[in-house]
C-alpha positions in Angstrom: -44.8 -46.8 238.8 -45.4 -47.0 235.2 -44.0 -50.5 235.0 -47.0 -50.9 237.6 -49.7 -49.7 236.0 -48.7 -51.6 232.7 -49.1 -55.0 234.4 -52.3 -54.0 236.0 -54.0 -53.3 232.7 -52.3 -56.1 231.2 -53.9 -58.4 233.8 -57.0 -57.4 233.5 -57.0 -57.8 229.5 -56.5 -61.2 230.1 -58.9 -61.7 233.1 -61.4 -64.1 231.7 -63.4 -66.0 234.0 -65.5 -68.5 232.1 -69.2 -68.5 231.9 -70.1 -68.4 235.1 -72.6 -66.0 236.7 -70.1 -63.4 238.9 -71.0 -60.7 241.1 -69.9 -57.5 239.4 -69.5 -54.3 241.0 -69.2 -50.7 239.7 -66.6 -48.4 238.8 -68.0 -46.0 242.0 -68.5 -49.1 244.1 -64.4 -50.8 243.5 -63.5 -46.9 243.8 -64.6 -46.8 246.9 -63.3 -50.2 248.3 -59.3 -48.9 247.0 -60.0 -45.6 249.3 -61.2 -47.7 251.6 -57.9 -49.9 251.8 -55.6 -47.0 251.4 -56.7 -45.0 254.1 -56.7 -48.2 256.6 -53.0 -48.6 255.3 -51.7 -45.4 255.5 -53.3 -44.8 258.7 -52.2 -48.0 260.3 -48.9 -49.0 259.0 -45.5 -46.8 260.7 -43.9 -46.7 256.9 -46.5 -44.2 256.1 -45.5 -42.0 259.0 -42.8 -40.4 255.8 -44.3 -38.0 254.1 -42.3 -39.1 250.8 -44.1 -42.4 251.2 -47.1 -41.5 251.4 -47.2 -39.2 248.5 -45.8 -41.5 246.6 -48.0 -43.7 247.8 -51.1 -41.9 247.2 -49.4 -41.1 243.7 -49.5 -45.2 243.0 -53.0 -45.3 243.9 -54.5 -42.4 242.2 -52.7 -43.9 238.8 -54.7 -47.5 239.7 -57.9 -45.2 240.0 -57.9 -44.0 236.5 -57.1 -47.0 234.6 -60.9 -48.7 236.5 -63.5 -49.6 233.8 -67.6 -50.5 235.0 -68.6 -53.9 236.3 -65.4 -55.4 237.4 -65.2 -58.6 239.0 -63.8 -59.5 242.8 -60.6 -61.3 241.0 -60.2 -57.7 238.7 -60.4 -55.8 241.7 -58.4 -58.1 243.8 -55.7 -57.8 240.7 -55.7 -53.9 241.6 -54.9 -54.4 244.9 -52.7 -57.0 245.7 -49.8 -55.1 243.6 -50.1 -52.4 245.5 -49.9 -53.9 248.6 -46.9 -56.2 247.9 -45.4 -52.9 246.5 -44.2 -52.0 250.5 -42.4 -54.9 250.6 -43.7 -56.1 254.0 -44.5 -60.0 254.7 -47.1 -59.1 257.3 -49.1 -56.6 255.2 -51.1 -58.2 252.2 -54.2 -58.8 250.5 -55.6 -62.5 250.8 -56.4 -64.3 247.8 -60.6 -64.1 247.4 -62.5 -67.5 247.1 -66.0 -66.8 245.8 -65.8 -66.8 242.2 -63.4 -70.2 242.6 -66.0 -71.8 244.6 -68.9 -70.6 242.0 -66.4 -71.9 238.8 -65.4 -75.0 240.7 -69.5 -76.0 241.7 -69.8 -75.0 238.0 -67.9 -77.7 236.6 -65.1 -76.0 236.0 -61.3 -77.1 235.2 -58.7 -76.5 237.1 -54.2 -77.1 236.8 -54.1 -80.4 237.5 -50.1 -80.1 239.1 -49.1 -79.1 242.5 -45.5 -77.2 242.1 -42.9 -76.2 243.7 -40.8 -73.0 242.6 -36.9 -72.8 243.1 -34.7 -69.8 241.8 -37.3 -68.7 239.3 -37.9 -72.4 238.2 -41.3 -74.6 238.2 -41.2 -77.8 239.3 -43.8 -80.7 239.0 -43.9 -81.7 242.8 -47.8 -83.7 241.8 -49.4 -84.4 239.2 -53.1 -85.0 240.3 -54.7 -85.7 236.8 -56.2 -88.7 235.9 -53.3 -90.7 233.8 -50.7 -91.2 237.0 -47.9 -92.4 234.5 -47.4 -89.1 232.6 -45.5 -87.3 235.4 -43.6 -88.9 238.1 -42.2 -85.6 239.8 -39.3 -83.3 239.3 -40.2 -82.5 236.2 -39.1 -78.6 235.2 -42.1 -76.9 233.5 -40.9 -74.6 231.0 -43.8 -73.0 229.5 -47.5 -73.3 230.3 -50.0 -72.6 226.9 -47.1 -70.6 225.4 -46.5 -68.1 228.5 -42.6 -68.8 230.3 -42.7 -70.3 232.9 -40.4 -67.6 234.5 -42.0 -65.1 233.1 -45.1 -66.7 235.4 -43.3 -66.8 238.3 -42.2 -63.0 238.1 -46.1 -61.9 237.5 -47.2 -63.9 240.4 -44.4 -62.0 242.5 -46.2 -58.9 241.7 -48.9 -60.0 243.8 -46.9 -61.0 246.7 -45.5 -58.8 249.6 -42.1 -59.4 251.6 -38.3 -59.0 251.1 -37.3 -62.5 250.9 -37.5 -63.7 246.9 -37.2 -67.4 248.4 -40.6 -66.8 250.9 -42.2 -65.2 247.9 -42.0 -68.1 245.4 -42.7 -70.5 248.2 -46.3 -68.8 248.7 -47.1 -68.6 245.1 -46.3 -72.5 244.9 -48.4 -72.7 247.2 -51.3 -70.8 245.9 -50.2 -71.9 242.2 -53.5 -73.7 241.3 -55.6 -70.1 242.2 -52.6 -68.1 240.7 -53.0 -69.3 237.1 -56.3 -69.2 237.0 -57.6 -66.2 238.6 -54.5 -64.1 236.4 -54.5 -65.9 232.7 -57.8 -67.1 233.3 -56.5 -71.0 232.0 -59.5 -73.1 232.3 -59.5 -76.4 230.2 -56.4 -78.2 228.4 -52.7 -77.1 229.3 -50.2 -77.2 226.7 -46.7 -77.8 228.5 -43.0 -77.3 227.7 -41.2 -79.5 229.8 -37.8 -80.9 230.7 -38.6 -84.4 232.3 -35.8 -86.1 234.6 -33.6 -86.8 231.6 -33.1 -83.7 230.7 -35.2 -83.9 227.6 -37.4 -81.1 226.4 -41.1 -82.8 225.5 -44.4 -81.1 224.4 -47.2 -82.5 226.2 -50.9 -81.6 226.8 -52.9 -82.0 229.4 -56.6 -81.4 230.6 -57.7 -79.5 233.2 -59.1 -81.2 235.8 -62.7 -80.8 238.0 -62.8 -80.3 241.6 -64.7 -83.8 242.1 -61.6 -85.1 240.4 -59.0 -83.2 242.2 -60.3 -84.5 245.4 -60.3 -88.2 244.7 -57.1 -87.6 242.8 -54.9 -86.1 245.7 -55.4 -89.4 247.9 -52.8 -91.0 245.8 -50.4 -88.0 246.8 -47.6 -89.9 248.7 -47.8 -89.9 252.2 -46.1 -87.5 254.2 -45.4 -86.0 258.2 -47.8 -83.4 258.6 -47.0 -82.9 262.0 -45.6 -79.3 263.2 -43.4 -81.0 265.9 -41.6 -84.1 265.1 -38.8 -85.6 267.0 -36.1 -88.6 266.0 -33.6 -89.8 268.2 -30.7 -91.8 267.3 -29.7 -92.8 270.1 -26.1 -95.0 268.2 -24.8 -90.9 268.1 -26.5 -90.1 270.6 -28.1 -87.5 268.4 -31.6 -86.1 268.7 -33.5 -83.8 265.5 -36.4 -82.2 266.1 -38.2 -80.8 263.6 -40.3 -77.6 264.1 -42.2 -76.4 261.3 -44.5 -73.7 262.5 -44.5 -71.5 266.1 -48.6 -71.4 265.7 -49.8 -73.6 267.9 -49.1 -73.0 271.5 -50.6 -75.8 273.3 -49.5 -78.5 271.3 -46.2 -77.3 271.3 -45.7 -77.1 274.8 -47.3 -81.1 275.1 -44.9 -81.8 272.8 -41.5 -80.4 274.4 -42.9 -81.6 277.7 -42.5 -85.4 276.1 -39.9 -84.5 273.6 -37.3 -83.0 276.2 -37.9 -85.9 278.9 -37.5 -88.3 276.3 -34.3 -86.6 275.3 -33.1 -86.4 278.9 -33.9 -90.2 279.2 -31.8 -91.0 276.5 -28.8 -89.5 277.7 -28.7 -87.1 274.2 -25.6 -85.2 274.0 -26.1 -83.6 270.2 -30.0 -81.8 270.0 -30.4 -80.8 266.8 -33.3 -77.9 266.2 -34.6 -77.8 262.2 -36.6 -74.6 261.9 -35.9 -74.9 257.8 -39.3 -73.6 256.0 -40.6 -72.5 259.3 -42.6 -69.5 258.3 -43.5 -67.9 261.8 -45.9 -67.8 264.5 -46.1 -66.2 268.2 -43.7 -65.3 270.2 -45.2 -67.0 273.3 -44.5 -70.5 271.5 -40.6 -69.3 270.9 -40.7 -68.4 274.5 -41.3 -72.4 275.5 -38.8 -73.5 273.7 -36.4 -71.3 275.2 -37.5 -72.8 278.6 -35.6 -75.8 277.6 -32.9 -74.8 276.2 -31.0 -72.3 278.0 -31.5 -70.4 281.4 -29.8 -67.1 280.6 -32.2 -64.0 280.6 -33.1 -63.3 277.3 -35.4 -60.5 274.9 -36.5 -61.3 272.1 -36.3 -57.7 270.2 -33.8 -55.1 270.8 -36.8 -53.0 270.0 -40.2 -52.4 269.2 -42.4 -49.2 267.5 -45.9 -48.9 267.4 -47.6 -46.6 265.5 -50.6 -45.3 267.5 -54.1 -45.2 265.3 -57.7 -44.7 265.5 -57.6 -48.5 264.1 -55.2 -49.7 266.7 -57.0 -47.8 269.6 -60.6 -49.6 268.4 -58.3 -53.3 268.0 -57.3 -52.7 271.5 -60.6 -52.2 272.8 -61.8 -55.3 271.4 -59.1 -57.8 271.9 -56.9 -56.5 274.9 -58.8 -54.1 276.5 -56.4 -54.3 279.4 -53.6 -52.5 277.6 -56.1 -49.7 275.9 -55.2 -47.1 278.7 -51.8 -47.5 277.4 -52.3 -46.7 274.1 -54.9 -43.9 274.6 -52.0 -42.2 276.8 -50.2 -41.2 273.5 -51.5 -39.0 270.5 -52.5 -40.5 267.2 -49.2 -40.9 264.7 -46.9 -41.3 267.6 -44.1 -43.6 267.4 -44.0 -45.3 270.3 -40.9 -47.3 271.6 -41.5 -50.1 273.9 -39.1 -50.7 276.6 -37.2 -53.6 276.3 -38.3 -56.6 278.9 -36.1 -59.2 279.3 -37.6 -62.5 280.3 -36.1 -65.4 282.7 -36.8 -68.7 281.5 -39.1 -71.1 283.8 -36.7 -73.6 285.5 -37.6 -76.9 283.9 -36.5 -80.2 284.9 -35.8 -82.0 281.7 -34.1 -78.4 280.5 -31.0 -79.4 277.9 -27.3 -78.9 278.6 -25.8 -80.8 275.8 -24.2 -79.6 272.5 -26.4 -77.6 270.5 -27.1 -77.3 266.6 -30.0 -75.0 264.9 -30.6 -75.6 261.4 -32.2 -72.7 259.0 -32.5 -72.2 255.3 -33.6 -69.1 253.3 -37.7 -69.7 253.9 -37.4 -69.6 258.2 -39.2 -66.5 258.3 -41.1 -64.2 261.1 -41.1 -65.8 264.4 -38.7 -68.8 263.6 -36.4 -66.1 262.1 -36.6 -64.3 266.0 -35.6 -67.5 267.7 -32.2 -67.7 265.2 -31.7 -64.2 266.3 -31.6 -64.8 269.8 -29.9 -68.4 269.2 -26.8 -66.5 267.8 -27.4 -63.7 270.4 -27.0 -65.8 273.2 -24.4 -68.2 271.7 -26.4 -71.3 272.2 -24.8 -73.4 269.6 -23.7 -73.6 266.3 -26.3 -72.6 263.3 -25.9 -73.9 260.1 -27.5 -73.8 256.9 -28.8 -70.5 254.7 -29.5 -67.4 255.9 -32.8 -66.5 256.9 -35.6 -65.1 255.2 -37.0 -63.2 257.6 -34.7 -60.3 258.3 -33.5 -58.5 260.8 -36.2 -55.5 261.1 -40.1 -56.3 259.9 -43.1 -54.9 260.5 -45.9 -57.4 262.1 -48.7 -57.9 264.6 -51.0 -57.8 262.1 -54.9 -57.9 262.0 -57.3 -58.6 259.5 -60.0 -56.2 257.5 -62.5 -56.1 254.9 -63.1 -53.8 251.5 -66.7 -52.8 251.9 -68.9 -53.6 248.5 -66.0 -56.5 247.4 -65.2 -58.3 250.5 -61.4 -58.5 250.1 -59.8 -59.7 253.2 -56.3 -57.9 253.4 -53.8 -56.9 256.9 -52.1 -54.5 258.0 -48.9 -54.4 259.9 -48.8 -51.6 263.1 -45.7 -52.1 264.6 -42.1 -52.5 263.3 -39.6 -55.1 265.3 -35.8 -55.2 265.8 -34.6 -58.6 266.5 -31.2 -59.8 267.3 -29.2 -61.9 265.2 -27.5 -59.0 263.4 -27.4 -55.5 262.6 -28.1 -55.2 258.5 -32.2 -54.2 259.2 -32.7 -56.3 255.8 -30.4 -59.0 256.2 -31.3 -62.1 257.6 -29.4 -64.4 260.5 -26.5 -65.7 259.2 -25.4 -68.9 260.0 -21.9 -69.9 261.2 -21.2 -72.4 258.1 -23.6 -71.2 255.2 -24.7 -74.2 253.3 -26.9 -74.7 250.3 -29.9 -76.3 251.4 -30.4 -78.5 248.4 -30.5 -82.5 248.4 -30.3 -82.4 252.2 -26.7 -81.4 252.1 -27.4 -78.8 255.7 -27.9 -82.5 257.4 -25.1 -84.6 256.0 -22.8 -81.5 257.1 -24.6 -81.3 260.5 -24.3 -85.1 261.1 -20.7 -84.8 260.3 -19.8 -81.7 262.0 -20.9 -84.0 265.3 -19.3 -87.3 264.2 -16.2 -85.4 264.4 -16.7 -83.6 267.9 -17.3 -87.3 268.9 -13.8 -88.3 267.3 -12.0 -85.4 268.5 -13.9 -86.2 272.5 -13.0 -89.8 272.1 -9.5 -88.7 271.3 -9.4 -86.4 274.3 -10.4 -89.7 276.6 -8.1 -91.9 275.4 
């Protein structure tokens, strides 16, 4: 906890925020927004149903309360927070990242990291340069140090700010909120002074200005182009080999129009290898996991072994307003009670265009929530072969979160009320393990996958003959 408290004074030491008019709010003011978010988590969330927890809990908050000074800043309280929520280690609960004083320093004027990055094993990467001389970067480049700081030594604060088990999921969200990141914790705001190692290995010095928002917007349209699409599907139809691609499980009428076309186009083609690619899927709903299986199998299926709900005042007045059907239900148990849900196991609807071929799932260390529940019951059920990394989501996580607000500072954060069991394996913090574990680096899952069905092809041919 001490470790703790050191970084959050160190952060807001260096919390500079140009010269831009900010709300600031007072020390009795941000005290009560923390007490505010520690009572909604420790009322809502089952982890604080342990006594041990919860002091020490409680313990980690009273510590943040004392090191508070007058007029601080959304970002400086936001800073308080977010370490303390990452701190239970639970994907689902967290503290979203505030916008107003970027969107006051941004209509300022202001200057902003001019790279988008991606972040592998510690490691930043250029994946875009969006500044206004396109030959200095061409992409790949390693960033080693940014205005003297490490870059590692980044990646690890930015951690601190991020909840979840998986290290992989972590550094995946803070490349994608780099840009904020830097800003809102070093307060960087006009030339950047790099340490790089470009794509021959040689370390350069370079610096770079920050860029405006008008410019970041007209420079990002000569970002190559890519798929956007949550639901893509190729068919090869040489191999007789089908890949679809599914990114998210969010969206659950476009996926269904999509495997509506996507299987009947599949059965028309006379595919005998489907190939499911759930890599960097990070979640979703159930429901859309649920459609997929319609197509894919017809055995009887659940998707948890098991699922607890902690009962709260919070949850009772969440169940009033969004499924008021199932509030008898949860005002028939006492507030803390652990409640067990029975396990349901759900038929699949019969579908005509339903595949019966040979089946491969793909994964990688960033398929997380939802997407990590469908590998669970993929392995479960023996639907095919998985390959790839194991997944980040593990085995047991807490979800079916809903959103709330501090009071005076208007930090949006969640909170997790139930804790799930999936299938897949029986290490609560592992992950699904694949069948053949390989690195997901330079596409090497795919060339293994493609492979792996050129031989089965062989070997059938063989059998023929």
């Amino acid at each position: 906890m001490k470790k703790l408290i050191l970084i959050i004074l160190s952060i807001l030491s260096i919390s500079v925020f140009g010269q831009v008019d900010y709300a600031y709010y007072s020390k009795a003011e941000v005290q009560q927004d923390l007490n505010f978010a520690f009572e909604k988590l420790t009322s809502i969330h089952p982890l604080f149903l342990d006594e041990d927890v919860l002091t020490h809990y409680q313990n980690k908050f009273s510590a943040i309360n004392k090191t508070l000074k007058d007029n601080m800043t959304q970002n400086e309280v936001y800073l308080c927070l977010a370490p303390l929520f990452a701190s239970l280690n639970d994907g689902h609960t967290g503290g979203l990242v505030p916008t107003d004083q970027r969107v006051q320093y941004n209509n300022a004027g202001g200057k902003a990291f001019p790279f988008f990055v991606n972040i592998i094993d510690d490691s930043i990467y250029v994946s875009f340069y969006c500044g206004n001389d396109t030959s200095l970067f061409s992409g790949g480049e390693q960033i080693l140090k940014i205005n003297g700081i490490d870059a590692t030594k980044m990646v690890h604060d930015m951690e601190l700010l991020v909840a979840g088990k998986s290290t992989a999921i972590k550094q995946k969200e803070i490349a994608n909120k780099f840009r904020s990141l830097i800003w809102l914790l070093y307060g960087f705001e006009q030339n950047y002074e790099l340490t790089i190692r470009n794509n021959q290995h040689e370390i350069r010095e370079i610096t770079v200005p920050g860029i405006t928002s008008t410019e970041f917007m007209q420079n990002i349209k000569q970002m190559p182009k890519t798929n956007h699409n949550n639901f893509v599907l190729s068919i090869n139809r040489r191999n007789e080999t089908a890949v679809m691609k599914i990114k998210s499980f969010g969206d659950l009428n476009g996926f269904c129009a999509f495997t509506d076309s996507a299987f009947a186009e599949i059965k028309e083609s006379r595919i005998k290898n489907l190939v499911i690619d759930i890599r960097n899927n990070d979640g979703g709903r159930s429901i859309v996991v649920d459609s997929l299986m319609n197509y894919i199998t017809d055995k009887a299926y659940s998707q948890y072994k098991k699922i607890e709900t902690r009962i709260s005042p919070e949850l009772r007045e969440h169940y009033k307003d969004r499924y008021p059907d199932r509030l008898d239900w949860i005002n028939s148990y006492e507030i803390n009670d652990l409640v067990v849900s029975k396990r349901n196991l759900t038929k699949p609807q019969n579908k005509n265009s339903r595949y019966n071929g040979n089946l491969f799932l793909l994964t990688n260390n960033t398929t997380f929530s939802a997407a990590a529940t469908f590998a669970g019951i993929f392995k479960e059920l023996e639907l095919g072969t998985i390959i790839g990394e194991e997944t980040g989501g593990t085995i047991a996580y807490y979800g079916d979160f809903w959103f709330l607000k501090t009071i005076n500072t208007g930090i949006t954060f969640y909170v997790s009320p139930k804790r799930f069991i999936q299938f897949g394996g029986t290490e609560y913090d592992r992950g699904v393990l694949p069948y053949y574990l390989i690195s997901d680096r330079d596409d090497s899952i795919m060339d293994f996958t493609y492979k792996m069905i050129e031989k089965k092809q062989q070997n059938a041919n063989t059998l023929y003959k």
